[in-house]
Backbone as JSON, one array per atom type, in Angstrom:
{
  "sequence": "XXXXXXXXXXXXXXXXXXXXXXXXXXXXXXXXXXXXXXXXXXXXXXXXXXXXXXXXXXXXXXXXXXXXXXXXXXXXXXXXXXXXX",
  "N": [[0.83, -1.18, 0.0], [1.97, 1.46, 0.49], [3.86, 1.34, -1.19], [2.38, 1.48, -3.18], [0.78, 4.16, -3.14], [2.93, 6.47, -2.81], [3.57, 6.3, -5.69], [1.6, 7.44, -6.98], [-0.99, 6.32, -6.94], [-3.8, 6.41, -6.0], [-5.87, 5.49, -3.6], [-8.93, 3.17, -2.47], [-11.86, 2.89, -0.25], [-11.76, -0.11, -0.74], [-9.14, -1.0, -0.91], [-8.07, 0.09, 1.39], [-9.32, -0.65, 3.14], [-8.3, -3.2, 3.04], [-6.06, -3.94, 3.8], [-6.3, -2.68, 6.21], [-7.44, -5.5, 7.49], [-5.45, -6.96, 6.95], [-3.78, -6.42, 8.7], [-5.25, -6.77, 11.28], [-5.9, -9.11, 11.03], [-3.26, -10.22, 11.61], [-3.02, -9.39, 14.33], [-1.91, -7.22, 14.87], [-2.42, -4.46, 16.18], [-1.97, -1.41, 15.89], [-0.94, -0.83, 13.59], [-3.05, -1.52, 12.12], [-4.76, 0.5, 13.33], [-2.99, 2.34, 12.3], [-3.56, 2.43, 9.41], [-6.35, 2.72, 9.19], [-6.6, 5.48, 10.06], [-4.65, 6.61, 8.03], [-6.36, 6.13, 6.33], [-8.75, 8.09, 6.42], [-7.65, 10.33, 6.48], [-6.68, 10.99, 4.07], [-9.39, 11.12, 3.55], [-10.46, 9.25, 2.5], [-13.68, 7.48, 2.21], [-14.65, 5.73, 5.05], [-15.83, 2.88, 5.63], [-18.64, 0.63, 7.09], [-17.46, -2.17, 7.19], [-14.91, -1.52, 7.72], [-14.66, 0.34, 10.03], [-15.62, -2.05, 11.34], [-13.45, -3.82, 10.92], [-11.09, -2.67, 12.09], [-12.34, -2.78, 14.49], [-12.19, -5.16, 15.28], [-9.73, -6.2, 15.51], [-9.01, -4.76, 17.44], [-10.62, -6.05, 19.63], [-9.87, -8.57, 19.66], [-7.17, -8.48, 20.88], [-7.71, -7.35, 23.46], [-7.96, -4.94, 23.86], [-9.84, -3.33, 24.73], [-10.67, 0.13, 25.17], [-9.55, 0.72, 23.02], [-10.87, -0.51, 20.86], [-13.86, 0.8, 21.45], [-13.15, 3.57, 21.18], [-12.99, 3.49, 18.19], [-15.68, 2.39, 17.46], [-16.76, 4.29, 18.51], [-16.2, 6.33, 17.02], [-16.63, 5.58, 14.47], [-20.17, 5.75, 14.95], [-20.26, 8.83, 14.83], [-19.22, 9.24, 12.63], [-21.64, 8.19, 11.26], [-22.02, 5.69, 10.14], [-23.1, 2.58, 11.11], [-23.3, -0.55, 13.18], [-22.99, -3.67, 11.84], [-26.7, -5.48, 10.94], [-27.15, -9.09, 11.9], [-28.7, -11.13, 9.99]],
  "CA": [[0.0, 0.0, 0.0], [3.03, 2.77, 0.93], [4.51, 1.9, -2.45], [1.1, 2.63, -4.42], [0.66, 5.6, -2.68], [3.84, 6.92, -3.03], [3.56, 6.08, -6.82], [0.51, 8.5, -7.04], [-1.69, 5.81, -7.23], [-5.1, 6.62, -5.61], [-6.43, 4.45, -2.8], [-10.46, 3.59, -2.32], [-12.09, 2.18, 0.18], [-11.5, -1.2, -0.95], [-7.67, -0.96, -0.75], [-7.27, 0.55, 2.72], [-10.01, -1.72, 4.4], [-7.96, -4.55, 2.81], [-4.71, -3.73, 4.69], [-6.39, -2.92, 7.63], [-7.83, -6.74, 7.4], [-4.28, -8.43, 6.66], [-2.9, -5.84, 10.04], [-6.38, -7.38, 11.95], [-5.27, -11.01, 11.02], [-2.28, -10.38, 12.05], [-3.24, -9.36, 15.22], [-1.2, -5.92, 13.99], [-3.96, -3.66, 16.01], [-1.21, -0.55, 16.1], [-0.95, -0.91, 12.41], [-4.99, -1.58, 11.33], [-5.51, 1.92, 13.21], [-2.46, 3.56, 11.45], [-4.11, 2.77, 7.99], [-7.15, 3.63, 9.53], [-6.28, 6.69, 9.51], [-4.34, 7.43, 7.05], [-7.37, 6.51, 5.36], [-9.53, 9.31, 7.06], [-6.62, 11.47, 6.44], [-6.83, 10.63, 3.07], [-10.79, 11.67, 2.89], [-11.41, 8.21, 1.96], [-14.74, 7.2, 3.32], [-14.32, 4.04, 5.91], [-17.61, 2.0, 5.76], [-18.62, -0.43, 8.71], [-16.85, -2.67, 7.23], [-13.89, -1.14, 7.7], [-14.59, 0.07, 10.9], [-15.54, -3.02, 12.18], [-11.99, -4.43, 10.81], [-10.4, -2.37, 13.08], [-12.61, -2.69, 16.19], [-12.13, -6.25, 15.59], [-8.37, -6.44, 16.02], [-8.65, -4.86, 18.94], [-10.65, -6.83, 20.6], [-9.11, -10.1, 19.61], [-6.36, -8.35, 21.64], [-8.48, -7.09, 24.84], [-8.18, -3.38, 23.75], [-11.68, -2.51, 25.11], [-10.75, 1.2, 25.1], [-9.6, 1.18, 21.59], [-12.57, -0.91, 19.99], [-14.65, 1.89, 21.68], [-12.49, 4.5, 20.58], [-13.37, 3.58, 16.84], [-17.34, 1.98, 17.57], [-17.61, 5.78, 18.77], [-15.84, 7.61, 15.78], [-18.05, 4.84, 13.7], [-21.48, 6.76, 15.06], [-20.15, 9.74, 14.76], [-19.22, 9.28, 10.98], [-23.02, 7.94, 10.4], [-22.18, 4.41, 10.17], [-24.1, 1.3, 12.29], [-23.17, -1.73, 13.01], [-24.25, -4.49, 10.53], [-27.3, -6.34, 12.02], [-27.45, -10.02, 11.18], [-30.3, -11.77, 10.06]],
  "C": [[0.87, 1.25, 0.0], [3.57, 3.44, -0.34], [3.53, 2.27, -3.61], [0.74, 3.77, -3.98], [1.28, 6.5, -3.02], [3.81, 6.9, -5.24], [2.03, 7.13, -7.29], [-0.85, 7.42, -7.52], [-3.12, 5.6, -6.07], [-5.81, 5.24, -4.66], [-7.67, 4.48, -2.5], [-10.53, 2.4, -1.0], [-11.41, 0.82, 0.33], [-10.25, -1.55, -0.22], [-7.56, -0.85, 0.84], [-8.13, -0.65, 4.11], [-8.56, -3.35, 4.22], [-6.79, -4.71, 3.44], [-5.38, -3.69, 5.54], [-6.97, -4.63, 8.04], [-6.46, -7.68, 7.78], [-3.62, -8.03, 8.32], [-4.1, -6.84, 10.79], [-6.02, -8.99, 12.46], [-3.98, -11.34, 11.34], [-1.78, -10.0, 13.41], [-2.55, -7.75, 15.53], [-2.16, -4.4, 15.13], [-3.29, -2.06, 15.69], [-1.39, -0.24, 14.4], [-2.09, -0.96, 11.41], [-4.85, 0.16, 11.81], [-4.86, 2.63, 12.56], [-2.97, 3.85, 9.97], [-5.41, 3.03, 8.33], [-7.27, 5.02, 9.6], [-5.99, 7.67, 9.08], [-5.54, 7.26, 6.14], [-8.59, 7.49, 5.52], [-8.94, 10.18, 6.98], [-6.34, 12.01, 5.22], [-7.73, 11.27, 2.16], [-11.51, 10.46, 2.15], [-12.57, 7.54, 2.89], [-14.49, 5.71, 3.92], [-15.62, 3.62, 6.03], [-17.63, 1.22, 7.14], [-18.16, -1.15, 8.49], [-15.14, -2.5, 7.74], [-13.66, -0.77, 9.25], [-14.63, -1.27, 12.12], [-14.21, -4.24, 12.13], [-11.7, -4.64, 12.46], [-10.81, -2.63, 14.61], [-12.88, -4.21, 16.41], [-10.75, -6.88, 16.0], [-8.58, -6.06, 16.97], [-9.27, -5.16, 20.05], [-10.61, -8.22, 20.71], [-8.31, -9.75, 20.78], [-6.58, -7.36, 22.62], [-8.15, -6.18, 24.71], [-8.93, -3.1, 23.5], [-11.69, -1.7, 24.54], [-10.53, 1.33, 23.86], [-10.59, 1.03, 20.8], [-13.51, 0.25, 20.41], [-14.64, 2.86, 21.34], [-13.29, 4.51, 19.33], [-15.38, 3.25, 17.07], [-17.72, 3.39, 17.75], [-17.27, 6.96, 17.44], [-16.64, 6.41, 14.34], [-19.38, 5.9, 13.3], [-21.15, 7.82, 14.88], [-20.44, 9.78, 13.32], [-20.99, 9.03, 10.18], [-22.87, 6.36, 10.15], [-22.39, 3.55, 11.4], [-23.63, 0.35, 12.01], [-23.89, -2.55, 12.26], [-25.47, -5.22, 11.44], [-27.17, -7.77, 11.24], [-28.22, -10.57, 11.43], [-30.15, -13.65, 10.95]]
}
């Protein structure tokens, strides 16, 4: 992702959730929120998917306060958790 960036190559959604996913699975949570947001830094919109990446790494790794951190800049942004049927 650093070196398509750097290459002026335009990052969407897609892209930045998908790093924060591989940081997530990698238990990474320091690293999901830094592309978190650089992708808010960016101006790229983060969906619930995206949030819920991130507020899923960190509570694989019992960072309450952080998952809350983002679940609250979530609602703020206008996005809800998914419900499932």
């Amino acid at each position: 992702m650093s070196m398509m960036l750097r290459k002026g190559v335009e990052a969407d959604t897609i892209s930045y959730s998908t790093v924060i996913k591989a940081c997530a699975e990698a238990r990474d949570v320091a690293r999901a929120e830094h592309w978190m947001s650089m992708m808010l830094k960016a101006g790229v919109e983060a969906n619930t998917i995206s949030y819920n990446t991130v507020m899923k790494a960190c509570a694989e790794t019992c960072e309450v306060a952080r998952a809350e951190h983002w679940n609250s800049n979530m609602l703020k942004a206008g996005n809800h958790a998914i419900k499932h049927i």
